[in-house]
GUMAR-127410 format. One record per residue (C-alpha): residue in three letters; x, y, z; chain. Coordinates in Angstrom, 2 decimals, always signed. Layout:
<nodes>
ALA:X:Y:Z:A
...
</nodes>
This chain:
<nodes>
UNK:+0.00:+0.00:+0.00:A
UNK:+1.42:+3.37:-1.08:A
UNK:+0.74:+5.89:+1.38:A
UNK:+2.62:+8.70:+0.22:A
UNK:+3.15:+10.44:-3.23:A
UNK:+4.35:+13.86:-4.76:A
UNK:+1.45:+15.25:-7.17:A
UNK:+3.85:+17.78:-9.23:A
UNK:+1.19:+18.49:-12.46:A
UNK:-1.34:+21.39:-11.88:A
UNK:-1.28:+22.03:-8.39:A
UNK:+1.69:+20.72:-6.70:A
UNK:+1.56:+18.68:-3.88:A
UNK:+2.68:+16.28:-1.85:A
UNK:-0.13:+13.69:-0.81:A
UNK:-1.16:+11.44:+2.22:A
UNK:-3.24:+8.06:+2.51:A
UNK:-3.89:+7.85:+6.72:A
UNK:-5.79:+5.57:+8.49:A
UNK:-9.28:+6.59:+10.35:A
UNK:-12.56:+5.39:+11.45:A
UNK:-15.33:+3.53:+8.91:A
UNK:-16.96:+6.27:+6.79:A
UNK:-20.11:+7.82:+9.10:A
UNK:-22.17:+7.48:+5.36:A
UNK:-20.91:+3.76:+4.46:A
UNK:-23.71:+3.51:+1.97:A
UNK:-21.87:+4.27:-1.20:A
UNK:-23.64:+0.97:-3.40:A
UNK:-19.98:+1.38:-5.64:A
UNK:-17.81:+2.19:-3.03:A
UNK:-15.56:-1.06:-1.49:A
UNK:-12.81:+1.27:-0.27:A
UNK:-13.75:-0.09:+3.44:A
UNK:-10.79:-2.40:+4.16:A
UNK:-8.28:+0.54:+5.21:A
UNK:-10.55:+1.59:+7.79:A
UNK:-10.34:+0.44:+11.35:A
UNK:-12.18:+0.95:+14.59:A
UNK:-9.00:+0.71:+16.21:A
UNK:-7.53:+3.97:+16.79:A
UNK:-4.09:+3.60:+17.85:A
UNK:-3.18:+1.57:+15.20:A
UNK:-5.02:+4.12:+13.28:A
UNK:-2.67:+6.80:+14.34:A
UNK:+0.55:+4.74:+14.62:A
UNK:-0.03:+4.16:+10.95:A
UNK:-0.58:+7.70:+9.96:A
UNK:+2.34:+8.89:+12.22:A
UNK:+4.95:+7.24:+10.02:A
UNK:+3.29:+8.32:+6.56:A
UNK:+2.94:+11.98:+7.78:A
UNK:+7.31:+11.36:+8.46:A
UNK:+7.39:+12.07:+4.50:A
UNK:+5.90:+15.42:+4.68:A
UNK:+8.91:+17.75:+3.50:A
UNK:+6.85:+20.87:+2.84:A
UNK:+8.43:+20.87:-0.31:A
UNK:+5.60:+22.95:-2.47:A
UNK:+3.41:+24.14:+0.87:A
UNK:+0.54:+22.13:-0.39:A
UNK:-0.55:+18.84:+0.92:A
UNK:-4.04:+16.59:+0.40:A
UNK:-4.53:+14.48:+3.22:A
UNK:-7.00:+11.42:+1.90:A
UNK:-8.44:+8.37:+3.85:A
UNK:-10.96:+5.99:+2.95:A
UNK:-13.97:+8.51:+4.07:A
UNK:-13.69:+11.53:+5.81:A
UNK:-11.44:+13.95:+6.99:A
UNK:-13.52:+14.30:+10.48:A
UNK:-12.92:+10.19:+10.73:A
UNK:-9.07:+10.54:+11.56:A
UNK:-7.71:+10.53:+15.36:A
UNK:-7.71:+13.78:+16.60:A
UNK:-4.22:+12.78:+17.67:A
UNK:-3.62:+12.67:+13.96:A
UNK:-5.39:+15.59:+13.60:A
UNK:-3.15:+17.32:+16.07:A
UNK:+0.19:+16.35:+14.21:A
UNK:-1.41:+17.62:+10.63:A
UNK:-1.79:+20.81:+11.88:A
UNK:+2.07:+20.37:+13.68:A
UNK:+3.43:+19.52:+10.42:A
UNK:+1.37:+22.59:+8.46:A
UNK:+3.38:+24.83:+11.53:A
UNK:+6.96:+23.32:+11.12:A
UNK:+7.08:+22.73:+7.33:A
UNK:+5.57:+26.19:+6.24:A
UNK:+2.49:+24.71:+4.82:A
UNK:+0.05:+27.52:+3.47:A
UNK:-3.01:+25.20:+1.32:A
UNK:-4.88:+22.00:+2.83:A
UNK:-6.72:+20.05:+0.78:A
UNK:-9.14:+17.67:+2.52:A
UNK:-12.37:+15.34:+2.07:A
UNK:-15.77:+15.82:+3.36:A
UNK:-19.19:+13.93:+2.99:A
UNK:-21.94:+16.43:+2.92:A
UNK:-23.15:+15.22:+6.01:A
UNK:-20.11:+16.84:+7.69:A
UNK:-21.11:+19.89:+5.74:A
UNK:-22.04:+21.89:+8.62:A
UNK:-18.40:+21.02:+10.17:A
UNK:-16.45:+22.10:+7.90:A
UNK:-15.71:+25.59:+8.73:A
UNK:-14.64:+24.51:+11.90:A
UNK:-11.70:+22.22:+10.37:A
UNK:-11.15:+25.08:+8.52:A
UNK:-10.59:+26.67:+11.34:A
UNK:-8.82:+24.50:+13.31:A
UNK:-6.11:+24.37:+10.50:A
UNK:-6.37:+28.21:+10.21:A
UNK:-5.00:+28.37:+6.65:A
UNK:-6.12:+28.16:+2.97:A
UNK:-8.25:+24.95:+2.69:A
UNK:-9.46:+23.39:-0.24:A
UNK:-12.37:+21.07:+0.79:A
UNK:-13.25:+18.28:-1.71:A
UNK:-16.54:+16.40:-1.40:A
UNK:-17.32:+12.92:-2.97:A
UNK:-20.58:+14.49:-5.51:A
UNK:-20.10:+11.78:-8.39:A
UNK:-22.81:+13.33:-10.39:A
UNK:-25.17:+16.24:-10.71:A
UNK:-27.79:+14.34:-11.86:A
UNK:-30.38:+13.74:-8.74:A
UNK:-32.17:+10.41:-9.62:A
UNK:-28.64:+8.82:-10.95:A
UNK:-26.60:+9.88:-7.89:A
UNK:-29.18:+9.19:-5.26:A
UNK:-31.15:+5.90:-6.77:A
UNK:-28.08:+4.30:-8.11:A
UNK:-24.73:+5.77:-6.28:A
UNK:-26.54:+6.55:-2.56:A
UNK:-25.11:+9.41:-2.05:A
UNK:-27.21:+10.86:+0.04:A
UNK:-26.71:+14.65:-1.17:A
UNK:-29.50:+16.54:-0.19:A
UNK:-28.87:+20.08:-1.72:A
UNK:-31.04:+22.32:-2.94:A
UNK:-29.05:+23.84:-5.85:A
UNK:-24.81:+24.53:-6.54:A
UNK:-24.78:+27.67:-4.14:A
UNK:-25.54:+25.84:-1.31:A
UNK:-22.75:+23.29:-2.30:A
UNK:-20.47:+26.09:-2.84:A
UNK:-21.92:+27.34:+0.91:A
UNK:-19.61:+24.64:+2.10:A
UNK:-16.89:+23.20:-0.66:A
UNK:-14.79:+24.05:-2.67:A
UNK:-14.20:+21.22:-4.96:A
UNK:-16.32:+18.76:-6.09:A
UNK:-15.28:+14.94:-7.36:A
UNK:-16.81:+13.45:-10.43:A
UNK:-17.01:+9.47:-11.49:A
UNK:-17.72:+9.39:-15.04:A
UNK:-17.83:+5.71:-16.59:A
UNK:-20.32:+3.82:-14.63:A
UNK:-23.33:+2.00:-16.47:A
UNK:-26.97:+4.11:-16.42:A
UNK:-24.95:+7.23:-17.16:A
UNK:-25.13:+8.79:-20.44:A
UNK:-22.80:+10.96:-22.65:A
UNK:-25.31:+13.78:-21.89:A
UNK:-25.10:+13.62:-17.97:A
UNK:-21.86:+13.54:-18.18:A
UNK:-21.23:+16.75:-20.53:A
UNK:-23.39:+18.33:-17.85:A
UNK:-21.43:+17.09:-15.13:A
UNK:-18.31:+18.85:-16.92:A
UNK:-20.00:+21.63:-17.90:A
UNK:-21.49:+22.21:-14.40:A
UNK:-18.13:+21.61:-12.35:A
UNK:-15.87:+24.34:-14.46:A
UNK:-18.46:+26.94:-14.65:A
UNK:-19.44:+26.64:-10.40:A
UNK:-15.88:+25.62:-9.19:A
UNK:-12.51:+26.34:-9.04:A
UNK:-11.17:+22.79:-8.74:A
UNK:-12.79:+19.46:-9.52:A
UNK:-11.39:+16.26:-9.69:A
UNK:-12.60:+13.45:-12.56:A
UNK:-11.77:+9.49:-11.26:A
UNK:-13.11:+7.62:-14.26:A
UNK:-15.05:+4.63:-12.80:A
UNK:-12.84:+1.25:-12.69:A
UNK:-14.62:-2.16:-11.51:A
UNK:-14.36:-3.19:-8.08:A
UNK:-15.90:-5.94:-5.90:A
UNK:-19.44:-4.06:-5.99:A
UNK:-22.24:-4.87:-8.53:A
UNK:-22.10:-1.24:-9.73:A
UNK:-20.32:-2.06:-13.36:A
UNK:-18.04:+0.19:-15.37:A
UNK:-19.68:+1.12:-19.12:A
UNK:-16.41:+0.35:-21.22:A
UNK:-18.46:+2.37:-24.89:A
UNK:-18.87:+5.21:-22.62:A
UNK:-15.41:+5.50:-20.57:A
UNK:-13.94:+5.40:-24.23:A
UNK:-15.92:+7.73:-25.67:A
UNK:-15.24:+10.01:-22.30:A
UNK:-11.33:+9.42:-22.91:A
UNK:-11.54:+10.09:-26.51:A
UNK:-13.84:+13.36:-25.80:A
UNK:-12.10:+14.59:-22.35:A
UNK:-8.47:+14.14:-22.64:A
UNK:-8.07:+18.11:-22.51:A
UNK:-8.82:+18.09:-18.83:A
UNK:-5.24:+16.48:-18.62:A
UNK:-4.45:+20.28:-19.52:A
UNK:-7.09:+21.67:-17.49:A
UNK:-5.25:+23.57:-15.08:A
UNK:-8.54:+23.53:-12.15:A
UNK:-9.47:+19.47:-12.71:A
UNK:-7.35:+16.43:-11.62:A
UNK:-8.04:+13.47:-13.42:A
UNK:-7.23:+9.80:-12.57:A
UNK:-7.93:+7.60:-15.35:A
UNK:-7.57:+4.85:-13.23:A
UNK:-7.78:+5.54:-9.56:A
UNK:-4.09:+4.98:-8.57:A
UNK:-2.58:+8.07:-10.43:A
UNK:-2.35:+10.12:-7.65:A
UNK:+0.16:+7.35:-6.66:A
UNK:-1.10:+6.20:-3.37:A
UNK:-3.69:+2.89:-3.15:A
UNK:-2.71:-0.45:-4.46:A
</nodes>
């Protein structure tokens, strides 16, 4: 498991994998990124001690990640984040929330006390797809009162009972209402949600300029950040 990585494209950054509690949502139906989790939390932090050892500060920018949600880390591990952003000069924090931490986040904003960019798991704009097949559980009323709370929203193009025309929206929606958004194009995992293989080509062969989109980070396949298996 590769727990650490250097992100130099875009926005440079070095990037964490740590170790926290089970995701507080958990009902994700194409989400099996469970097995990192653990109830236990000193191995929890033990773990993330010796990943957060590779922070050199190197660009000022880190992106902490964990298999659900920033809030689900120790807060011992909370405590030496916001050590490291003190001793290694760090000005810009990017983290992960669910929107049922939405009402939270300000306060880890302010508990890091400097620029944060806070990510949130969206998949899709499209109500009846995200909610009836994904379970999201996003609740909003309309993109300002996402934008009330995040700054970044994460897309997953690829997966069958999308279309080529909720995805264009999708696109469309996340440069005009954000100014980062990340793209992980759908890859098939131990769920029964199943990739679409005609429409993750047609989405490569259509969206390969977001590789030189300056606000969107895309993993083809969800590894390219370099941390995972």
């Amino acid at each position: 498991m590769n727990r650490y990585s250097v992100i130099e494209k875009k926005i440079p950054r070095e990037i964490v994998l740590l170790k926290g509690r089970p995701c507080a949502w958990g009902k994700c139906s194409f989400c099996d990124y469970i097995d990192d989790n653990s109830t236990n939390e000193e191995l929890n932090h033990n773990t993330n001690i010796e990943v957060l050892k590779n922070i050199t500060g190197k660009y000022g920018v880190i992106e902490v990640i964990n298999s659900g949600n920033i809030f689900e880390l120790p807060k011992d591990t909370l405590v030496l984040i916001k050590d490291i952003i003190i001793k290694k000069n760090i000005h810009t924090l990017f983290f992960e929330a669910h929107w049922i931490y939405r009402k939270r986040v300000q306060s880890m904003r302010d508990y890091f006390g400097i620029n944060c960019i806070v990510k949130t798991g969206l998949e899709s704009f499209n109500k009846k797809f995200r909610e009836q097949i994904l379970v999201k559980g996003f609740s909003y009323k309309n993109i300002e009162e996402i934008k009330m709370y995040f700054d970044s929203v994460c897309l997953m193009p690829g997966i069958k009972g999308q279309t080529q025309k909720m995805i264009k929206q999708d696109i469309k929606l996340a440069m005009s209402n954000f100014k980062h958004f990340t793209v992980n194009v759908f890859i098939k995992n131990t769920t029964n949600i199943e990739p679409d293989p005609v429409l993750i080509k047609w989405f490569q062969d259509n969206y390969k300029w977001l590789d030189d989109e300056k606000k969107c980070d895309v993993l083809w396949i969800n590894t390219d950040f370099g941390v995972g298996n």
